[in-house]
Legacy VTK file of the C-alpha trace (Angstrom):
# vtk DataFile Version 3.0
C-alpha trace
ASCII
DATASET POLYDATA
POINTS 614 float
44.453 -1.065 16.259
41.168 -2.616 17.633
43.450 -5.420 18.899
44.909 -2.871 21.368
41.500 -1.132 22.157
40.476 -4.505 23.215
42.393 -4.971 26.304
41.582 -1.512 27.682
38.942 -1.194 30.339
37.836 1.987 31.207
35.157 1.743 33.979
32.897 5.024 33.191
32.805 3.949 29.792
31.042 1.160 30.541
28.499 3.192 32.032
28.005 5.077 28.745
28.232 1.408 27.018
25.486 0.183 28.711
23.081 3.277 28.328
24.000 3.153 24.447
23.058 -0.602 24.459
19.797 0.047 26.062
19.200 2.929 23.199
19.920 0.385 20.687
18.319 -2.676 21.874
15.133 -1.813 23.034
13.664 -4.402 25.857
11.264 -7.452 24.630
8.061 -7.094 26.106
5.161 -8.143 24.078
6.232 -11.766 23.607
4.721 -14.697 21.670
2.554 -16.014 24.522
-1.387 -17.191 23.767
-0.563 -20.634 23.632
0.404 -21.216 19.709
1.851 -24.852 18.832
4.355 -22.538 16.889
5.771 -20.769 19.910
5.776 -23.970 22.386
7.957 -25.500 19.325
10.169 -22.374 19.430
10.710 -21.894 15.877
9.279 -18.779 14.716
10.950 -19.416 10.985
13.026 -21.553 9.341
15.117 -20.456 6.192
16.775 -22.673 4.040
17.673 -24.913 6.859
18.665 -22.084 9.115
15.862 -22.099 12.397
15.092 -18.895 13.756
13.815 -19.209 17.005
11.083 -17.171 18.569
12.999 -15.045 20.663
14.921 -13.710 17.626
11.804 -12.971 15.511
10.363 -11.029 18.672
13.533 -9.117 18.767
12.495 -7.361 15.223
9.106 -7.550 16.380
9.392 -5.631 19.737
11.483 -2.855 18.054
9.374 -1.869 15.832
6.466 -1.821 18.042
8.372 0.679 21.360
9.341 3.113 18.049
5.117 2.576 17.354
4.130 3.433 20.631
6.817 5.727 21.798
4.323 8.590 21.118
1.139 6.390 22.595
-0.332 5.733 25.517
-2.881 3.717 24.082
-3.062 0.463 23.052
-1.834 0.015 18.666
-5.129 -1.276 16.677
-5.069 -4.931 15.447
-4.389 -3.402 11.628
-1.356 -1.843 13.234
-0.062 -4.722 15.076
-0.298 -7.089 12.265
1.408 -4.547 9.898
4.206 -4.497 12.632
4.311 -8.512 12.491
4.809 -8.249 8.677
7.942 -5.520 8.501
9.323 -7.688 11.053
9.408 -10.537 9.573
10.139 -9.004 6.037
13.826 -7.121 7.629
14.457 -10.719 9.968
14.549 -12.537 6.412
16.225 -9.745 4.748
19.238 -9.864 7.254
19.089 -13.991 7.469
19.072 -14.064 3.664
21.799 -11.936 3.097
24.005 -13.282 5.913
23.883 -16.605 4.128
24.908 -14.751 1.090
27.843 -13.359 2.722
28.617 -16.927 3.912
28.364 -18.386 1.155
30.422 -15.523 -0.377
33.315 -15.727 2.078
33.035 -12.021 2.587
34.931 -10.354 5.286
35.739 -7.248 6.812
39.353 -6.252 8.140
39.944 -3.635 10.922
41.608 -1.374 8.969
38.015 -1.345 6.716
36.370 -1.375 9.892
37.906 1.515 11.428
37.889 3.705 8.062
34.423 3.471 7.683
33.676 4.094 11.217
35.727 7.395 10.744
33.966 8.177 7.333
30.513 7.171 7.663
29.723 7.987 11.860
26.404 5.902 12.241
23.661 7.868 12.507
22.412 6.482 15.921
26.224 7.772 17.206
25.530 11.335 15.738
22.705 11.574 17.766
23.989 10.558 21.093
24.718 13.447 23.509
28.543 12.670 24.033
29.378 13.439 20.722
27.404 16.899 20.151
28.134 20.708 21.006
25.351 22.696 21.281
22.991 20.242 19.888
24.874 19.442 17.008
27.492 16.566 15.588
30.745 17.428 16.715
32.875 15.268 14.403
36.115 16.479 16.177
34.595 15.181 19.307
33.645 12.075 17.860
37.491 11.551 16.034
39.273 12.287 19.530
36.916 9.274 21.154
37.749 6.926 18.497
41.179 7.693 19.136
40.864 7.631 22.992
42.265 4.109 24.476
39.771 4.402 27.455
36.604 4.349 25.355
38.079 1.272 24.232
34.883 -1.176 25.923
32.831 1.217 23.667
33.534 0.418 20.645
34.684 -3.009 21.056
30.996 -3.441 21.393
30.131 -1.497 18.300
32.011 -3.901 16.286
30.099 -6.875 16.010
26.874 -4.609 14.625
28.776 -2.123 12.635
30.952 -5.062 10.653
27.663 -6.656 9.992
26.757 -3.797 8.104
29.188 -3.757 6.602
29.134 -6.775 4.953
26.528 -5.869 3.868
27.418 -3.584 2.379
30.622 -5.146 0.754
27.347 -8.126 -0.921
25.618 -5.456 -2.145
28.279 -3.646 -4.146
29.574 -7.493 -5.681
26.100 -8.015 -6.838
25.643 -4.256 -8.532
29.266 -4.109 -9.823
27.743 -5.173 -13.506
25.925 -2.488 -13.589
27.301 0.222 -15.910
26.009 3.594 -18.013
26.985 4.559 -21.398
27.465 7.934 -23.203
24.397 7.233 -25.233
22.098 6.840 -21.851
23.741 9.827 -20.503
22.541 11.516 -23.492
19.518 10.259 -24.121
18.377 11.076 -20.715
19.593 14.460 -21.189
17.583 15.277 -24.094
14.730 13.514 -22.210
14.613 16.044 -19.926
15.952 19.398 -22.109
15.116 19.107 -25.668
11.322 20.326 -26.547
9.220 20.663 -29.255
5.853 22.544 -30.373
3.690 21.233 -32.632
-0.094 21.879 -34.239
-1.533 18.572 -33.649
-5.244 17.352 -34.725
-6.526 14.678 -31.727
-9.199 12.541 -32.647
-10.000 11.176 -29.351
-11.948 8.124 -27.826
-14.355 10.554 -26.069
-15.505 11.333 -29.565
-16.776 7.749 -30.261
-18.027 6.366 -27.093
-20.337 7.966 -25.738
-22.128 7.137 -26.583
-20.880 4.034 -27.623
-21.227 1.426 -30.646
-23.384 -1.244 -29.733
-22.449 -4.770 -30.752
-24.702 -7.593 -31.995
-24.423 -10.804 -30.556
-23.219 -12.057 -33.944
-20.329 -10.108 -33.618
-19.055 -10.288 -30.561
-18.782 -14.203 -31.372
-17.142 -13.274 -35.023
-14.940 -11.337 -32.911
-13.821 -14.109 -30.397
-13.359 -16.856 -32.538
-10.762 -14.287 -34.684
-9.343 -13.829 -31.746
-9.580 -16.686 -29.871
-5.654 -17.020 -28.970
-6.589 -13.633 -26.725
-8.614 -15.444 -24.489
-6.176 -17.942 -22.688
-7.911 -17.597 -19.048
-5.143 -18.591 -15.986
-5.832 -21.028 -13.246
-8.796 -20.717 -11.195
-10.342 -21.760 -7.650
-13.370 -22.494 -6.037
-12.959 -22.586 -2.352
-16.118 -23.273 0.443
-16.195 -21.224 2.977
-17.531 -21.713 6.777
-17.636 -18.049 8.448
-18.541 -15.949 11.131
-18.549 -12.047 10.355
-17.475 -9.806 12.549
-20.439 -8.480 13.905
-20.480 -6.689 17.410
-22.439 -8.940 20.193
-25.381 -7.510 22.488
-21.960 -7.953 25.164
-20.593 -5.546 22.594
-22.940 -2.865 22.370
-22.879 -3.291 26.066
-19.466 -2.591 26.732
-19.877 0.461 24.424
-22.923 1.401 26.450
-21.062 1.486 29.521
-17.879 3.688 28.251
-20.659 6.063 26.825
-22.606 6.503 29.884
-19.194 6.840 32.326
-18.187 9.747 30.125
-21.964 11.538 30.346
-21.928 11.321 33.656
-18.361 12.738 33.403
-19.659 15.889 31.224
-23.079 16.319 33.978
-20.194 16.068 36.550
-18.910 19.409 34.922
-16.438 18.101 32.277
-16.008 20.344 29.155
-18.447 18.305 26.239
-15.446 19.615 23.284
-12.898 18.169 25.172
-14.337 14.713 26.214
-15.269 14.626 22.368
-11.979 15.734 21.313
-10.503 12.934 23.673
-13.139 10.047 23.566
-15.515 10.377 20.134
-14.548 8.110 16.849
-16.074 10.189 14.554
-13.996 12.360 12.142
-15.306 15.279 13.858
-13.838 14.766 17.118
-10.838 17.077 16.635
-13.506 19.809 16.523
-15.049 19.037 19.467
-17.757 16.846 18.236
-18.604 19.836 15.775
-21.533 19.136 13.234
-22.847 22.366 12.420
-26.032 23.483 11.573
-28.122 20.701 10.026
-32.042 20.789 8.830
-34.616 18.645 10.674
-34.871 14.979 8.310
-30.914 15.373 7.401
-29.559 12.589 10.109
-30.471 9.002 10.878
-33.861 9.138 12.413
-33.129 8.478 16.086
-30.025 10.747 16.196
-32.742 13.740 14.316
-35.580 12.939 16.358
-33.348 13.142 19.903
-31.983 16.089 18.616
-35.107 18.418 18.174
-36.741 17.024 20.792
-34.104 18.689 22.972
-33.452 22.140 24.300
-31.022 24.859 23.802
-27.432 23.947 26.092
-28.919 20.241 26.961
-26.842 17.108 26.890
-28.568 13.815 25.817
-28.010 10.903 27.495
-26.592 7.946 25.270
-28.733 6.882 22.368
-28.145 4.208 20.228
-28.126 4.557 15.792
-26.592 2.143 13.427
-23.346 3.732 14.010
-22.799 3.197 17.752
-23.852 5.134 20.919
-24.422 9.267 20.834
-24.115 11.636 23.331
-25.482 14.692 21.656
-25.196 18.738 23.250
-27.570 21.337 21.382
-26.154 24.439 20.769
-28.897 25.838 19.708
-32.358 26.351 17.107
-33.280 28.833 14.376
-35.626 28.693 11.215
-34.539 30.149 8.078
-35.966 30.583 4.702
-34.041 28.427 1.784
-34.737 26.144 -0.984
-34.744 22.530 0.770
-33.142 19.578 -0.934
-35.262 17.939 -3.894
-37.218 21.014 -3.977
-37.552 23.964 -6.044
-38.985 26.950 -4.174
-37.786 28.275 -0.780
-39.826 27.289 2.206
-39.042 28.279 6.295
-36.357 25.138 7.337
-36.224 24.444 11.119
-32.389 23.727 11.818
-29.927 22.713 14.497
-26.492 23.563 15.745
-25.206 20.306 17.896
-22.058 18.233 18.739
-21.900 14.815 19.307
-19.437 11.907 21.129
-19.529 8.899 18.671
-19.094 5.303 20.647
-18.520 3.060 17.696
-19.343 -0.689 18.428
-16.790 -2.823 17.281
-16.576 -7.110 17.799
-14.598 -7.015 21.023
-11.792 -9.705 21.386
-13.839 -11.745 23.368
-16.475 -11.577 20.600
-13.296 -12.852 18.026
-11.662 -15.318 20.630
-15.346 -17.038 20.630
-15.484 -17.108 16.955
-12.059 -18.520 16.897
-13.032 -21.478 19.049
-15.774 -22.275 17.350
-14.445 -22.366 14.176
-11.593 -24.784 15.295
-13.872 -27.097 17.097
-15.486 -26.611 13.830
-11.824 -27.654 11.600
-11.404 -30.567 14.026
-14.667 -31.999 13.381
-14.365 -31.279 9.526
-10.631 -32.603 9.294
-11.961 -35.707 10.929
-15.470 -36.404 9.420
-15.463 -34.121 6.102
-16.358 -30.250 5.482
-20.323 -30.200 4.421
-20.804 -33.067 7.370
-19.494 -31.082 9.555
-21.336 -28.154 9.157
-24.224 -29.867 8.894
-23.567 -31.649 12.315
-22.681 -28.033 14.093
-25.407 -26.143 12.094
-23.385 -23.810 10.080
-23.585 -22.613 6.484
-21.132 -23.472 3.833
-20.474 -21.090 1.152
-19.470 -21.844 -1.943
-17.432 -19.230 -3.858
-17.301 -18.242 -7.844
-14.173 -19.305 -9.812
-11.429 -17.256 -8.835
-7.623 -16.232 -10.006
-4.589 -15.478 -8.172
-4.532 -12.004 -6.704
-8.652 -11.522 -7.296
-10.914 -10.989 -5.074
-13.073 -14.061 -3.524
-16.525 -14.228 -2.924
-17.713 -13.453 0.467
-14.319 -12.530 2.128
-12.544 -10.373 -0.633
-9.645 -9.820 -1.663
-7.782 -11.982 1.074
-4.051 -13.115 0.157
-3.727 -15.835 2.561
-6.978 -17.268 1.265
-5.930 -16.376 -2.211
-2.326 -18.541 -1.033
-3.769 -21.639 0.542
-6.515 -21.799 -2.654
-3.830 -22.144 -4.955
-1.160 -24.163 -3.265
-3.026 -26.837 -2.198
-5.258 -29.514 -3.271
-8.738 -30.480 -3.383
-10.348 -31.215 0.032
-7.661 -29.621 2.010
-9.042 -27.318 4.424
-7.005 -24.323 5.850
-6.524 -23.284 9.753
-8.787 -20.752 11.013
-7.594 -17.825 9.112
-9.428 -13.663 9.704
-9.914 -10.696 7.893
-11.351 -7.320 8.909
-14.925 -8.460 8.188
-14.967 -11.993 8.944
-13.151 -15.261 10.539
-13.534 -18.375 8.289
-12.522 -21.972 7.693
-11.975 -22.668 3.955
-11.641 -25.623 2.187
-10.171 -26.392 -1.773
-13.326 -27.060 -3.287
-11.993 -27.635 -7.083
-9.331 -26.432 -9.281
-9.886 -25.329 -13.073
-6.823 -25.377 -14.976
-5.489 -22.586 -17.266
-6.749 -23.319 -20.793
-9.104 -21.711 -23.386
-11.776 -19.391 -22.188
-15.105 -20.499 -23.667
-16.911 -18.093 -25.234
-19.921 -17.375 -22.286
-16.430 -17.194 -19.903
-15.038 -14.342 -22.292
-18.010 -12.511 -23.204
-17.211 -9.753 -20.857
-13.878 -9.148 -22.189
-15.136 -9.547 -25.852
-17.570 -7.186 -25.401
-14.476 -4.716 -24.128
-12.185 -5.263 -26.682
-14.784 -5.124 -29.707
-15.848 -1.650 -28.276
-12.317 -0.268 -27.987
-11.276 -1.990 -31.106
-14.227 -0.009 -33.091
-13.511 2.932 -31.549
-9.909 2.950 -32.299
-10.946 2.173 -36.253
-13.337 5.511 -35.621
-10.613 7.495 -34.773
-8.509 6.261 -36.753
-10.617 6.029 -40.861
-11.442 9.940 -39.464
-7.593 11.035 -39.026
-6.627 9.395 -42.284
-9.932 11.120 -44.058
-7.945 14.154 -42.159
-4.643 13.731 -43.128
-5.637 12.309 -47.049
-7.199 15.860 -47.198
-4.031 17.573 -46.070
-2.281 15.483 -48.571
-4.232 17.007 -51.678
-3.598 20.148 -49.896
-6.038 21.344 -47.540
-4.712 23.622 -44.978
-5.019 21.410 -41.624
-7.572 23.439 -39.662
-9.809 23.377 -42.603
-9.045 19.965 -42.787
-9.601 18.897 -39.245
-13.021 20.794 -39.137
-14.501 19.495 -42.515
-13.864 15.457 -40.138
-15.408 17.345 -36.840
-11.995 17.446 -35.287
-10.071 20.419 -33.788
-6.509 22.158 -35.079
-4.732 23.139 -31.932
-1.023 24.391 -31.369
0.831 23.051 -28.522
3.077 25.042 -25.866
6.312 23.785 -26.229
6.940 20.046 -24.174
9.210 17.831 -23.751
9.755 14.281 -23.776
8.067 13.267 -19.966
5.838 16.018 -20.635
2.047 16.199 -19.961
0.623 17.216 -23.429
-2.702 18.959 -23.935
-5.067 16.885 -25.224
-2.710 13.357 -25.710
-1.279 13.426 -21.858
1.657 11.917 -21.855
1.317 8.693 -24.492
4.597 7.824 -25.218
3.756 6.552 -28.443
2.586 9.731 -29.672
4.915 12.076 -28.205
7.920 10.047 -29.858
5.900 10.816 -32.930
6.225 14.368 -32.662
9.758 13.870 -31.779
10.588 12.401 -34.536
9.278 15.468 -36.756
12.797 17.259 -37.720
11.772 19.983 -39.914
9.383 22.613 -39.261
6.387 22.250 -41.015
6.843 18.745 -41.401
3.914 16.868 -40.400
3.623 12.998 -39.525
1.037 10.377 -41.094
-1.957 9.618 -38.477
-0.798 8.060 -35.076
-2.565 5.637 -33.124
-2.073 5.921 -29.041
-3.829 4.568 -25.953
-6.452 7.144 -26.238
-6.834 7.719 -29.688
-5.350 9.156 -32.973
-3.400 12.266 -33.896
-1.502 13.876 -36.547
1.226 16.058 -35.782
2.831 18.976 -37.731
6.120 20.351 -36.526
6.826 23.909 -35.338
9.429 24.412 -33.738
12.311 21.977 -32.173
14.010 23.769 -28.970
17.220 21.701 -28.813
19.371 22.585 -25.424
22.685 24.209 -25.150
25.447 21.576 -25.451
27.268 23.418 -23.211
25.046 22.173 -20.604
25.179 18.966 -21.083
29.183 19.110 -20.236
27.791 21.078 -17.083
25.007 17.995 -15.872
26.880 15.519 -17.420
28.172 13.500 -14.721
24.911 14.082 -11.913
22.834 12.633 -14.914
25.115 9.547 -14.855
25.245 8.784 -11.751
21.216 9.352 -11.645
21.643 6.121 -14.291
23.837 4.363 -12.764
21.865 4.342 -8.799
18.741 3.631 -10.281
20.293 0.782 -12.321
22.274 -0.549 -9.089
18.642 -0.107 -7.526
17.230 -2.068 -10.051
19.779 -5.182 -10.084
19.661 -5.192 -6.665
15.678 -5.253 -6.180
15.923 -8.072 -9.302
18.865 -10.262 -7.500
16.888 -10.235 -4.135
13.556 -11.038 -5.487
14.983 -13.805 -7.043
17.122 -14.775 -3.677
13.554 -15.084 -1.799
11.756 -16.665 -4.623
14.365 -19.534 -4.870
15.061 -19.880 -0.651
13.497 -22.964 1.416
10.983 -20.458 3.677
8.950 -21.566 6.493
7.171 -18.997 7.921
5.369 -19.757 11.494
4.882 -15.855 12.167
1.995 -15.808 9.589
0.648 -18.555 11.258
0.586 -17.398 14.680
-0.917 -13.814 13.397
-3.754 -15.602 11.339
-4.397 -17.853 14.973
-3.992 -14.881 17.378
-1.057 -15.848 18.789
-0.125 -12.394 19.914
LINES 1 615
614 0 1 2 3 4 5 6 7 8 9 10 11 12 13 14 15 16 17 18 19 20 21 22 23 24 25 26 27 28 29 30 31 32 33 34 35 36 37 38 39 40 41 42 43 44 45 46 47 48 49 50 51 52 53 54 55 56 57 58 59 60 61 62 63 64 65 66 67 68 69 70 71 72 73 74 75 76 77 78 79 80 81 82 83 84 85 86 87 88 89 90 91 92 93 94 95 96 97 98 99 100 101 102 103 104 105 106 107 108 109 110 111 112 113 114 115 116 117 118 119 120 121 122 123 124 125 126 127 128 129 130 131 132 133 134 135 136 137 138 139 140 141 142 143 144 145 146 147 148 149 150 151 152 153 154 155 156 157 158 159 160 161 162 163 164 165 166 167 168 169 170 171 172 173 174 175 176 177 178 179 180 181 182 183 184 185 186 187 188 189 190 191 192 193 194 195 196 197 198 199 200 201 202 203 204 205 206 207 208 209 210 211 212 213 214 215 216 217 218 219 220 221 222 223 224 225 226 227 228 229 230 231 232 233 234 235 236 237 238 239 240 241 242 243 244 245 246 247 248 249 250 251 252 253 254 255 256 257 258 259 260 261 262 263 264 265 266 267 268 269 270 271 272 273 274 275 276 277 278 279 280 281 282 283 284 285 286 287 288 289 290 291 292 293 294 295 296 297 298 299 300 301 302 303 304 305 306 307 308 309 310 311 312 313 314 315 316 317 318 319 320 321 322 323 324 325 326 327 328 329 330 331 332 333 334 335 336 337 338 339 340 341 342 343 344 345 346 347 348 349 350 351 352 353 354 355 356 357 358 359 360 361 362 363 364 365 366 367 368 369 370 371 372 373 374 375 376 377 378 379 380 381 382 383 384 385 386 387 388 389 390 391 392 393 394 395 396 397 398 399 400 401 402 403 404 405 406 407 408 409 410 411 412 413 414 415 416 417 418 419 420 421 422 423 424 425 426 427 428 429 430 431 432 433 434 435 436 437 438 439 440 441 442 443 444 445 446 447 448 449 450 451 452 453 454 455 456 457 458 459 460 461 462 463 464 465 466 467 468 469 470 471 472 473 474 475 476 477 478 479 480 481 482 483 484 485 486 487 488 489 490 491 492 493 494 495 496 497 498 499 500 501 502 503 504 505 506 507 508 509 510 511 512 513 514 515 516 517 518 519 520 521 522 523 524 525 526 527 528 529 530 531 532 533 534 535 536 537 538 539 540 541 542 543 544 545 546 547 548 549 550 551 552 553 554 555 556 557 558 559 560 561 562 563 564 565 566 567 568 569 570 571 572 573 574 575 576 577 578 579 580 581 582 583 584 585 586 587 588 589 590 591 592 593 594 595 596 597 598 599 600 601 602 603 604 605 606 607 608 609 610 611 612 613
């Protein structure tokens, strides 16, 4: 069939081709252009062998961004923009990896599977276009008598190339989740999960009791304690990197440029402009949406030369700009009154002087000239330190080196935080090696490897903090736990429990009725110790003393709700396919993880991000 609908032309169609093209592929506009190495190479990624050039990459890159800034007339933030960089680059390696897979699969897709699922499963981009609606909705008739319409043959001739792609996809994605499969028992077991419940009398003898406040350890012990334990104190790899940065701190140019917005949009509001809409429009405070709003406030509550400007003004005046710690202020008083109320800190009521006033917030933030000058001195910096060694360097351009604490993967590193691309270059190369000029949201830094400790044995100064955790917990646990057995060996010789749990200092409680995901009172939802009071089948049964993240309890059984079987029959096959999507979902997630972790990546987008390159 799509043979045939290939060698039909039908001029207007074209029209509506081209307009649904533009729809689909948005234009490239924000290109790769501030002079990277990476872009004048042209390779924005290569994976396993295959070289994506930059053009592709900006394809993702742009479409994300006109959906970001469809809504916008401003200008995304640089959080936003790199976020956009990074789902770009995540669904370009996503569709690369998985056409490989398809390749190396020798997947295909016929026409006749083609034009089935084009009749089945309309995309949802077509649903939306105008041709195929009546009165604003998806006319599927409409949409069957253009698929079947030899003029609109240019129309979806260009459809196919996208639409088979997905679904090959598609066709991957069900070969790699075919093993997945659900049994009666699962079907079951989830069932009762969510039906069956119980209510119990339960004594909880919790943590809380014990720690606070809490048993104190001698040194003595806490060294007993480690070397019986010593096998718990395997410590992982760590780093040491030092660090040559400049923080991002806004420049008198900055507070300048700030200055100057501030003052354009006072004059604005003397000119006549409304104050709540220029604040509603121009503040970054988190009261702008009210107009600048702050209320009445007592003289001494704000930073002293926002509360000093403020009740040194009168009623209706507008300040002009002053400058706090936060940025410039342009500050309207609404108005003054004195009331009698107990201040803050004190006891006794006292007359309060007190303000109503708005304000515009100018926040001063390192302006990209401010960042593009810390980025060239930094790499005049990493040229002279590549060349003549880190500390020399420094030394030579009179900057401070930083030396950071040991560090694992994933933690967070002295002086910059917790920075992954830091974290990545610490651990992946060696000693010496110092990174490219690399920026977070407080600072732009050089780093270099400054030595690597291997995993091994923890020493005993390295675990003490951890000792000293696990000896508290582990002495609180025995707490809880020698008082529920003195509980339940009362019970035993026949105490009645609440007797029982009061003679110990503990509380008999009876539950409502829960079930297996439930949030308990008192326990939460500990799995250990609800599948204890699960496993009580006989009213007035009652279980030995159970130990759980939080503490231990004894259960005694009153009643077992088990659901209608009836109902089971009814849910039966929703519940298994429930199962079986989250398994697919789960074998999927596994077998691409483990595609990406075993791929030959090269990643150049990073690199341009972490050197401005957009």
């Amino acid at each position: 069939m799509f043979e045939a609908l290939r060698k039909m032309i039908f001029p207007i169609i074209i029209i509506v081709l081209l307009f649904f093209v533009a729809m689909i592929i948005l234009q490239w506009g924000r290109g790769l252009s501030r002079g990277s190495s990476y872009a004048n190479q042209n390779i924005a990624a290569v994976i396993n062998g295959e070289k994506i050039s930059w053009q592709e990459y900006n394809k993702y890159y742009n479409s994300l961004y006109q959906r970001a800034v469809q809504n916008t007339d401003e200008e995304l933030p640089d959080k936003k923009t790199r976020e956009i960089q990074g789902k770009a680059w995540q669904q370009l390696l996503q569709d690369r990896l998985l056409a490989q897979q398809v390749a190396k699969n020798k997947i295909t897709v016929t026409d006749d599977e083609l034009y089935a699922f084009l009749k089945l499963s309309p995309p949802a981009d077509l649903q939306q276009m105008n041709y195929f609606q009546t009165n604003g909705k998806f006319d599927y008739q409409k949409y069957i008598n253009a698929m079947a319409d030899p003029k609109a043959a240019p129309f979806w001739a260009s459809l196919e190339p996208v639409i088979r792609n997905e679904i090959l996809k598609l066709k991957l994605q069900e070969m790699i989740v075919q093993t997945a499969h659900v049994t009666e028992d699962e079907i079951k077991e989830s069932f009762l999960d969510k039906n069956e419940k119980v209510k119990v009398g339960m004594i909880n003898v919790g943590y809380a009791r014990f720690s606070r406040p809490p048993p104190k350890s001698t040194e003595e012990e806490l060294k007993q304690y480690y070397n019986e334990h010593k096998e718990d104190y395997h410590i992982n790899e760590r780093a040491v990197l030092n660090i040559v940065m400049i923080e991002k701190k806004p420049t008198s140019y900055d507070w300048e440029i700030a200055y100057n917005k501030a003052k354009a949009i006072y004059d604005s509001i003397k000119a006549g402009a409304d104050f709540a809409t220029m604040a509603k429009k121009y503040s970054d405070d988190n009261t702008a949406k009210e107009g600048g709003e702050l209320g009445w406030f007592p003289k001494g509550q704000m930073v002293e030369a926002f509360d000093k400007q403020v009740f040194s003004m009168k009623k209706g005046e507008v300040s002009q700009p002053i400058k706090t710690q936060f940025g410039w202020h342009i500050i309207k008083v609404y108005g003054f009154k004195k009331v009698k109320e107990i201040p803050r800190g004190k006891t006794k009521k006292e007359v309060v002087e007190k303000a109503h006033a708005a304000h515009i917030l100018f926040k001063v933030t390192p302006s990209s000239e401010t960042i593009d000058n810390a980025y060239q001195q930094l790499e005049q910096f990493r040229t002279l330190a590549v060349k003549e060694g880190f500390s020399k360097a420094a030394k030579e351009i009179d900057m401070t080196v930083k030396k950071t604490a040991p560090f694992f993967k994933g933690d967070n590193i002295q002086y910059i935080g917790n920075d992954l691309r830091a974290g990545l270059f610490a651990f992946t190369n060696q000693v010496d090696d110092i990174s490219d000029v690399m920026e977070n949201n407080s600072a732009v830094f050089v780093a270099q490897v400054a030595q690597k400790i291997p995993a091994g044995m923890a020493t005993f100064d390295e675990a003490k903090p951890k000792v000293q955790r696990d000896i508290l917990k582990y002495k609180v646990q025995k707490l809880c736990h020698d008082t529920a057995e003195a509980i339940y060996t009362a019970i035993q010789k026949g105490t009645p429990l609440k007797k029982a749990a009061k003679m110990h200092g503990a509380k008999y409680i009876i539950s409502k009725e829960f079930g297996r995901s439930s949030y308990v009172q008192e326990i939460g939802r500990a799995p250990k110790a609800i599948g204890a009071a699960f496993a009580l089948t006989k009213p007035g049964q009652i279980s030995p003393p159970v130990d759980y993240d939080r503490g231990t309890v004894i259960f005694k059984l009153i009643e077992r709700i088990t659901p209608d079987l009836t109902l089971y029959n009814t849910q039966r096959d929703s519940i298994a396919s429930a199962i079986m999507l989250n398994k697919q979902q789960e074998l999927y997630s596994r077998w691409y993880n483990n595609l990406v972790e075993h791929s030959k990546i090269v990643n150049n987008t990073m690199k341009v991000s972490q050197n401005r390159g957009l």
